[in-house]
N, C-alpha and C positions, 0 to 999 in steps of 0.2 A: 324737404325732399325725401325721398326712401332711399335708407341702406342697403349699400350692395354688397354684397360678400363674394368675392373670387375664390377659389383654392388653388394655392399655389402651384399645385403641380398638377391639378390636370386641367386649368382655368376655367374651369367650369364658373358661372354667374350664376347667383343666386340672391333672393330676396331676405332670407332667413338664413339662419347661422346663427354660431355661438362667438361670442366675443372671449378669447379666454385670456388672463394675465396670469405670468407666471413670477409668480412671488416667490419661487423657491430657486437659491443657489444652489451649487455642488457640480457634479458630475461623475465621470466612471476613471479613476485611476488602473491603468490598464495595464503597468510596467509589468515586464516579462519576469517572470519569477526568479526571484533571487537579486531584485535589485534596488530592495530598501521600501519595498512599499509603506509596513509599518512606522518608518524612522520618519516617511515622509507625512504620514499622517500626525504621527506627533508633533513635529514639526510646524503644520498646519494651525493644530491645536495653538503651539505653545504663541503659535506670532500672530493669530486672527483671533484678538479676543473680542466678547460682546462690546456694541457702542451706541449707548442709551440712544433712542428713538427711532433708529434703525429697524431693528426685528422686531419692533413692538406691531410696525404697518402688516408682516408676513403672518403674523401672530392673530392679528385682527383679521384679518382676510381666511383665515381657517378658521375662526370663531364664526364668521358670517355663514360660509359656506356649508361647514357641519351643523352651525347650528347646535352648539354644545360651548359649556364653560369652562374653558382650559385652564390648567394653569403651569408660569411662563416656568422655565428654569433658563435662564437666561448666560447663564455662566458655565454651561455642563454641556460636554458631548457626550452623546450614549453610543459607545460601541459594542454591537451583536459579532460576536467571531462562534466559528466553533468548538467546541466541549475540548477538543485537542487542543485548541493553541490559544485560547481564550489570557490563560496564566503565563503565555507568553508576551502578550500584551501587557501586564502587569507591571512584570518584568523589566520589558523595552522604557518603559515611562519612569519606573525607579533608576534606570542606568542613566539614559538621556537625557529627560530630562526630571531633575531630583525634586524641584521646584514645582512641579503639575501634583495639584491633591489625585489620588485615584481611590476609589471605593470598588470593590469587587458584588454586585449583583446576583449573587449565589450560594446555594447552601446556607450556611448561617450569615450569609450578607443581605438574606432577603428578608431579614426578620425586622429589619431598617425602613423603616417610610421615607420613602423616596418624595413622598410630599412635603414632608416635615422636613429632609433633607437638605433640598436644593430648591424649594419655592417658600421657604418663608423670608423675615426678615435681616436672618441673620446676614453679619458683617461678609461680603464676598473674599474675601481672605478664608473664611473658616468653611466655603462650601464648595465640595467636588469638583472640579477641575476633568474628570472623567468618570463614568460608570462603566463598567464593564459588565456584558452577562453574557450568555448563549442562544443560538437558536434556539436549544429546548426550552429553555424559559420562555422566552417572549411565546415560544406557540405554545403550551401550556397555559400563558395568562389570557393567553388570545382565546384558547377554549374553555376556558372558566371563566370568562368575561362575560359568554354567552349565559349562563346560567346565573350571574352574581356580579353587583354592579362595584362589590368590593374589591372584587378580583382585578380590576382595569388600570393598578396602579402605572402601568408602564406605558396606558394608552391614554390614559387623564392627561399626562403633562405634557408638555410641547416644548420639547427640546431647542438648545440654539443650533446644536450641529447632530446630526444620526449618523454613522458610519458602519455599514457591514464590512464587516472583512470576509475575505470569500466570497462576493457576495455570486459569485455562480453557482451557491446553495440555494438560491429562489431561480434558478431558468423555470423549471417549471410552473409556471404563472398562476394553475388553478391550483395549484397544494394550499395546505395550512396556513406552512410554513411563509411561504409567500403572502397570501394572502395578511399575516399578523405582521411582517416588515412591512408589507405599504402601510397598515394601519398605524404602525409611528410617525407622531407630528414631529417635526421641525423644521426648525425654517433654513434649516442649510441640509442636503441629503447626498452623500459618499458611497458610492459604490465602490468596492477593494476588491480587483482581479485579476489575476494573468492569465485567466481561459475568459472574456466576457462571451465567446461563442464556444461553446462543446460538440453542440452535436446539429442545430440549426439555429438561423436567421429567429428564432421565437425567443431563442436563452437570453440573446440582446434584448427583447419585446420586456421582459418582466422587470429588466432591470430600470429600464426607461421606465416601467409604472413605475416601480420605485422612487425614482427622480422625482415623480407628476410634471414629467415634459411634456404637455402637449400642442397639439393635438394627437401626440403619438404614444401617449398614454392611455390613448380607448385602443381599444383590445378592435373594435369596428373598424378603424382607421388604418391601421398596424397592418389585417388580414388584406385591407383591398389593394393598398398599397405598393404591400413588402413582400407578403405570403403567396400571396395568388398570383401576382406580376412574376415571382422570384419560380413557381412551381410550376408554372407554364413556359420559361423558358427568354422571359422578357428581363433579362438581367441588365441590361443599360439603362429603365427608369429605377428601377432597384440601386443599383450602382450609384445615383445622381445624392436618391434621397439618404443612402447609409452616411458616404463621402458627407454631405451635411449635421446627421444627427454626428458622427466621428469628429470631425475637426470644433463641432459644437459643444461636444460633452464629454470628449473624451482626451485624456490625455495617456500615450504611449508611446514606450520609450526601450525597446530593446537590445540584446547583448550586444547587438552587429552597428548599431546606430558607432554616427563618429560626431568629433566637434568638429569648429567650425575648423580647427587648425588639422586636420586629418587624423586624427588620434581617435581611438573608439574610447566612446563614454566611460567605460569602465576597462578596465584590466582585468581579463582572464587565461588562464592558461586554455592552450588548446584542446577539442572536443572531439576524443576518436570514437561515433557509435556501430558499431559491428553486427550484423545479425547473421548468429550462430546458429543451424539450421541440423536437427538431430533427425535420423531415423526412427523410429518406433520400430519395440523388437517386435517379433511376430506375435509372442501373447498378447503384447501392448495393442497388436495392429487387430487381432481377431476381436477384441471388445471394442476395438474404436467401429470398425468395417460393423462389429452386431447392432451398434446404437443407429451408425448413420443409415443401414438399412431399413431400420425400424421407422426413421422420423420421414424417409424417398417411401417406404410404402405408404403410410399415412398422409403422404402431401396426393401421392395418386390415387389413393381411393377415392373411387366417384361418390360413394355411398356418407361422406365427410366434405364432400364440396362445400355443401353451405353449413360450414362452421361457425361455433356461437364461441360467446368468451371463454368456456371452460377449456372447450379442443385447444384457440391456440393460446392457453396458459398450460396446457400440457405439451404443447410443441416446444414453447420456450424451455420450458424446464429439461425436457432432452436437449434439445438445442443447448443448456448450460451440463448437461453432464457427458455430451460432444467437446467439449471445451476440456472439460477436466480430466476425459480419458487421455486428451494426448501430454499432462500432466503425470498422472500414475494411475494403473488398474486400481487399486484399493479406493479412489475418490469417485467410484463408480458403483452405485448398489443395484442392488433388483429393483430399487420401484418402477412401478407401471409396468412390470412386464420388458423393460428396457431387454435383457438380458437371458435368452434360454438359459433350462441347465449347462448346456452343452457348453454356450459359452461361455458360461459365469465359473467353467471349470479353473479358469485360471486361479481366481479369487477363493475356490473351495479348497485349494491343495496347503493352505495358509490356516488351519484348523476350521473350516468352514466359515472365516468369518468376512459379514456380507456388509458392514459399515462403517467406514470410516471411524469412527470413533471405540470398534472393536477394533479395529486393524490398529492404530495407536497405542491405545493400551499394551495387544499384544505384543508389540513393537518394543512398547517401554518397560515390560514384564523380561522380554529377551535381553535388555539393556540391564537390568539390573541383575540378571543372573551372569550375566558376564562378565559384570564389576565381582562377582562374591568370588574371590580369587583365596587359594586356600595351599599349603604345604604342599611343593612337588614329593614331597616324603609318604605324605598325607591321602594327598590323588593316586600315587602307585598304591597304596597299600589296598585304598577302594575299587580299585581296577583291575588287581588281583584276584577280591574275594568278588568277585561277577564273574570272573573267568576270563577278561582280557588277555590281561598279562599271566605270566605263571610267577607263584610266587618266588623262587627261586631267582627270577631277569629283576625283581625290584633294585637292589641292589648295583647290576650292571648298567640296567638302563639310567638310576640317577647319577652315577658315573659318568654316564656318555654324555647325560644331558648338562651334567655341569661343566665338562672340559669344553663338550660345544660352544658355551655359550663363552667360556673364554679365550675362544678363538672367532668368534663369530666375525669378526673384523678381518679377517683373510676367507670369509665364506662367501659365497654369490649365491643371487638365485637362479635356481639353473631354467626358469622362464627370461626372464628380463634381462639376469649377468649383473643387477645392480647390486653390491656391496649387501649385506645383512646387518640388519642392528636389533638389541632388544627389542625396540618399538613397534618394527617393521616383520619380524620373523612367526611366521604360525607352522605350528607343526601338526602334522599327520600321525595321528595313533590307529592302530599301537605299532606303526612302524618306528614316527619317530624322526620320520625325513623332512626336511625343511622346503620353507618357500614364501616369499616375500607375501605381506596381505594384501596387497592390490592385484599379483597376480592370482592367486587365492578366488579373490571377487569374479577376473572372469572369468575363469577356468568352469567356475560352477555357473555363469551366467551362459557360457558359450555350450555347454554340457548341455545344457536343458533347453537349448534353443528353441529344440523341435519335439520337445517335449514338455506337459506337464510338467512342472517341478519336482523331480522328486528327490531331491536333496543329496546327490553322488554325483563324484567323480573319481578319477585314479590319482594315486601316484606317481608321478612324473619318476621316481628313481624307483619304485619296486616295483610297477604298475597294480599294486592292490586297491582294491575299492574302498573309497572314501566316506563315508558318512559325514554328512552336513557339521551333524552334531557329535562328531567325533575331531571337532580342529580347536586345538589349544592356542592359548596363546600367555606366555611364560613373563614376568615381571621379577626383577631383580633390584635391589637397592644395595647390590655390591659390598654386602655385607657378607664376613663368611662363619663359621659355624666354629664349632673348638677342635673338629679332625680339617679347618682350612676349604671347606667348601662353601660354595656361593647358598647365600640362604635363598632360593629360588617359592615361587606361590605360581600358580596353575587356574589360567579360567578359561572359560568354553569362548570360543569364539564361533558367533555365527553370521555369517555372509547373506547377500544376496537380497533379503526378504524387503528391507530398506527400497534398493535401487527402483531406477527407471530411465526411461533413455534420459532425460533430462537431467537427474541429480546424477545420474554419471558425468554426463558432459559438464553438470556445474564443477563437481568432485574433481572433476579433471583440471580444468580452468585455476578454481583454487589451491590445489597442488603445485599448480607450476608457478600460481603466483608466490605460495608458500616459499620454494625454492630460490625464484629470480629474486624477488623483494620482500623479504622476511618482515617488514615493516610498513608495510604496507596494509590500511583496512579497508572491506567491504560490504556492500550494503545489497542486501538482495530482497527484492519485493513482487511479492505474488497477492492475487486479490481472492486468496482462498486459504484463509486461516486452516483448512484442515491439511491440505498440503503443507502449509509450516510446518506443522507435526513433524508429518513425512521429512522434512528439508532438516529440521531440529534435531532429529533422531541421527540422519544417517552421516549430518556432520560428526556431532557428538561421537560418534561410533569412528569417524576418519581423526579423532584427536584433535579438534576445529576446536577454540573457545568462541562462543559465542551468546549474542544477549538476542533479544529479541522484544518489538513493539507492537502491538497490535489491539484491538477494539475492546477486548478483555481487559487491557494494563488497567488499574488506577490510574488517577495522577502521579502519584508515589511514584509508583513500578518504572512510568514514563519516562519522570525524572531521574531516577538511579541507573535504567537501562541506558540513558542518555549520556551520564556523567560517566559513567564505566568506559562506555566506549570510545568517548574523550580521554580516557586517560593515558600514557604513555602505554607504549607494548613491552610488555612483560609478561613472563608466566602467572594465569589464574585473571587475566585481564581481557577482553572478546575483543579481538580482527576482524570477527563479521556480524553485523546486524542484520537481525531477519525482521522486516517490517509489512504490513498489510498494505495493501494500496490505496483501501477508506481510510485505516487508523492516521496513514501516517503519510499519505501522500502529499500533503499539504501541512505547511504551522511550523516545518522541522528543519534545524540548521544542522545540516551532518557533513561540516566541509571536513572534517580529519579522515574523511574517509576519501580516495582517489578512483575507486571501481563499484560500477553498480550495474547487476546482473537483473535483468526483466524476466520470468521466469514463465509469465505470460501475456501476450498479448491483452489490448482493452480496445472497446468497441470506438474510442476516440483516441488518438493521439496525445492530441493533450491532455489526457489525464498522465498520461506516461509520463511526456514533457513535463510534470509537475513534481512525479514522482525523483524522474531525475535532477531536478533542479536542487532538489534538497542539500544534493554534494554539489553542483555546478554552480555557483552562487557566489555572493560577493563574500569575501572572507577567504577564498580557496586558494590555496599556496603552491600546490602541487605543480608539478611542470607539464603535466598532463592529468588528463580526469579517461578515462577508459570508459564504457557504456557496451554490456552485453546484451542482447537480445534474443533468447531462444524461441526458437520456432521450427514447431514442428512437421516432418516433410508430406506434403499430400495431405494434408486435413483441415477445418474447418479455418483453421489458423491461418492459410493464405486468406480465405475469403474476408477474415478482419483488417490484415491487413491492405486488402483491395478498398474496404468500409472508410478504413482511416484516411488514405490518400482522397478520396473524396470529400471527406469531410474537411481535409486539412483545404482543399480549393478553397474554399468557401472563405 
């Protein structure tokens, strides 16, 4: 008789067809982040080991197929994670279990033949138990594969088990990257994720190639199905087929889940997330209001209607420095015309400088002249011969300044009324009049609202004008001299150049947490390493210790930034980690920490969600975990978050 082929879901009959069997285990571990994905793949590892004649048929069936001569490693699972947390993996398998041989695939681990390793005869006692490498490698081998048939050591062999971690590093299905994970054999394949959907119904598509589940592993099938039904608005046959590939391949399992006796799977404390919603001052607003007009005129010019790739890869790029203005002026330059003079006034009053990575420097140039702290004896006598002071007041004024400060503790500032301390107190020359440094900060921020910077305010008690770079700030180690006065040292202190509406509003946040919970640490992530800068500096300037991780760290760096911030609170020990949302939103356990500040929004949710999980996660002791969200008022920043909630339906 003739063969007839149905498909299942839209029953169509048909004469012809492909018969496909699926020889490959596995599927997509999906658990919500923070709740043992690793342990569970070890796990896996340690209790599903090879069982001669088994994988040999899975083995064979990819030798027919391809058409090429494999060879088995029958005993080894190859796990691909990323460059960040790869040596976490290592790690996890030394602690849990001590018993799994592991070999690390990388740097001078790759100098090893993985053929000679794990495919020849030697006794399975003496071979790998696990490999470990990165995305870069394998797409690296995968492009020198093409050129050199030497190169294909990690596509030669056919693994018993593949596991990505991460693997929502391949959504995108036409990359390299992608492309060099499907190309690994073996006959069991693990996808490791707590986003398997980021931003659409496709992120899932690459990962099922990965599987080789099909029929939903052609990329043909996938579009008619899932894409086109899903994009037109036909979400009930969409619905049917997910609900199937899900309960089939997928296994997840989140914080909110309970057993069967009512208890939730795991224990954690409770999740308070807050979205803190900051004004932009008005210079902040006059460069955000110059970019967005630039990018409303260019969407209406008729004479750009039919845009090619370059126009809208200039749109995005404004589009991303839309994003950054309502961050800080300084993460905004002139390119493309972004910015008249007029408006780029803001950023010229800071010595003209137009880049981020000036604006830093000078940042960090101002940081260290204000560490060079030098003899109150020393600064009157220099202040004298310019003509400051008269030489004659030296004398009286380090009198006054000495008694001051040993009464400082019945002084107030006469903005705030809060108490004065050494730490806390800057003073006004060459008057000499006191005043707490935060109020300090806005006096000169509120001063220049509606103006240009130009670096003056008054005296609150003499009303004389101030110069920027005329405010001290005095350091004592209560030590006194052999006439019985305080050995006092003198350095400039300068305001203002740091801030923005947002590291205000963090500064703020952090202060108060300083105050109520002195033990307390936090973790603050922005996806714009040159704004760290910014965030790095103007702590450091608020007396903040802090460490910091991002795409720059080594490994080393990673590791020590990490253990530091583990370590008890104490003076010269960092309360707050500043981390990247690439370097380090993923791979990182940072439960000692209880508050974590989002300093900008991300075009999905869930990468957030991942970034916060790093402290919200199993291991967390806290009685609560806090979660900040800045966002700022009327700008591009609602529309993302409009983007997210859509995304999150899905």
């Amino acid at each position: 008789g003739t063969d007839l082929f149905r498909d299942i879901h839209t029953n169509e009959v048909r004469t012809e067809g492909e018969y496909v069997t699926n020889f490959t285990s596995g599927g997509i571990l999906a658990d919500d982040m923070g709740l043992g994905k690793t342990i569970s793949m070890l796990a896996l590892i340690a209790s599903s080991r090879y069982v001669p004649g088994h994988s040999e048929k899975a083995m064979e069936h990819l030798q027919e197929k391809l058409g090429a001569e494999l060879k088995f490693a029958p005993h080894t699972t190859l796990v691909v994670a990323p460059t960040s947390v790869f040596r976490q993996w290592e790690a996890e398998a030394q602690r849990a279990c001590p018993f799994l041989r592991v070999h690390v695939y990388y740097g001078s681990g790759r100098e090893t033949s993985l053929t000679e390793l794990l495919c020849n005869s030697e006794p399975p006692g003496q071979i790998p138990n696990i490999i470990i490498t990165t995305y870069s490698v394998v797409q690296s081998q995968y492009r020198k594969s093409a050129k050199s048939s030497t190169a294909r050591e990690l596509f030669d062999i056919c693994f018993f088990r593949v596991i990505l971690d991460e693997g929502h590093t391949i959504k995108s299905y036409n990359t390299i990257t992608a492309k060099a994970c499907c190309d690994l054999k073996a006959t069991r394949r693990w996808s490791v994720t707590g986003t398997p959907i980021i931003n659409s119904l496709e992120d899932l598509y690459s990962q099922i190639r990965f599987l080789c589940y099909f029929p939903w592993a052609q990329h043909a099938v996938w579009k008619k199905h899932i894409t086109t039904p899903f994009a037109r608005g036909d979400s009930a046959q969409v619905y049917q087929i997910m609900k199937h590939l899900s309960t089939t391949l997928m296994l997840r399992r989140t914080k909110k889940m309970k057993d069967e006796n009512g208890e939730p799977l795991i224990k954690l404390p409770p999740r308070v997330i807050t979205v803190h919603r900051v004004n932009l001052s008005k210079g902040e607003r006059e460069v955000y209001d110059s970019i967005r007009n630039t990018i409303r005129a260019d969407i209406l010019d008729e004479s750009k209607a039919e845009r090619d790739i370059k126009a809208f890869g200039s749109l995005f790029s404004k589009i991303l420095r839309l994003r950054q203005a309502c961050l800080h002026p300084y993460l905004v330059d002139n390119h493309g015309g972004i910015l008249t003079p007029r408006d780029n006034a803001f950023m010229n009053t800071i010595d003209d400088i137009s880049s981020p990575a000036d604006a830093v420097s000078a940042l960090r140039n101002e940081l260290e002249l204000a560490n060079k702290a030098v003899p109150l004896e020393v600064f009157l006598s220099h202040q004298a011969m310019n003509g400051v002071i008269q030489h004659e007041e030296i004398s009286a004024v380090y009198n006054r300044v000495n008694e001051f400060v040993l009464n400082l503790s019945k002084e107030e500032c006469p903005v705030c009324a809060e108490t004065l301390t050494p730490e806390s107190a800057i003073y006004f020359q060459p008057c000499f009049h006191v005043v707490c440094q935060s109020c300090v900060i806005d006096m000169f921020e509120q001063s220049n609202d509606n103006e240009a910077i130009d670096g003056t305010t008054n005296c609150l008690t003499c009303r004389q004008t101030v110069q920027k770079n005329n405010l001290l700030k005095l350091h004592c180690d209560w030590k006194r001299n052999a006439e019985g006065q305080l050995k006092l040292t003198v350095g400039q202190f300068l305001p203002g150049r740091y801030r923005s509406a947002k590291i205000h509003a963090l500064i703020t946040c952090l202060n108060d947490v300083r105050v109520a919970e002195p033990e307390s640490k936090s973790v603050v992530f922005s996806q714009f390493t040159s704004y760290l800068d910014l965030l790095e500096f103007a702590l450091l300037r608020e007396g903040f210790d802090i460490c910091r991780i991002d795409g720059s760290c080594s490994e080393k760096q990673r590791t020590t930034a990490k253990e530091n911030f583990f370590q008890p609170c104490r003076p010269g020990f960092p309360k707050i980690l500043l981390v990247s949302l690439k370097a380090g939103g993923v791979g990182l356990n940072l439960t000692c920490a209880k508050r974590v500040y989002m300093m900008d929004p991300w075009w999905a949710y869930a990468i957030e969600e991942q970034a916060i999980d790093r402290v919200y996660r199993m291991g967390q002791t806290a009685d609560s975990v806090h979660v900040t969200r800045f966002i700022a008022n009327d700008t591009i920043e609602d529309r993302v978050l409009a983007i997210q909630e859509k995304k999150n339906s899905m």
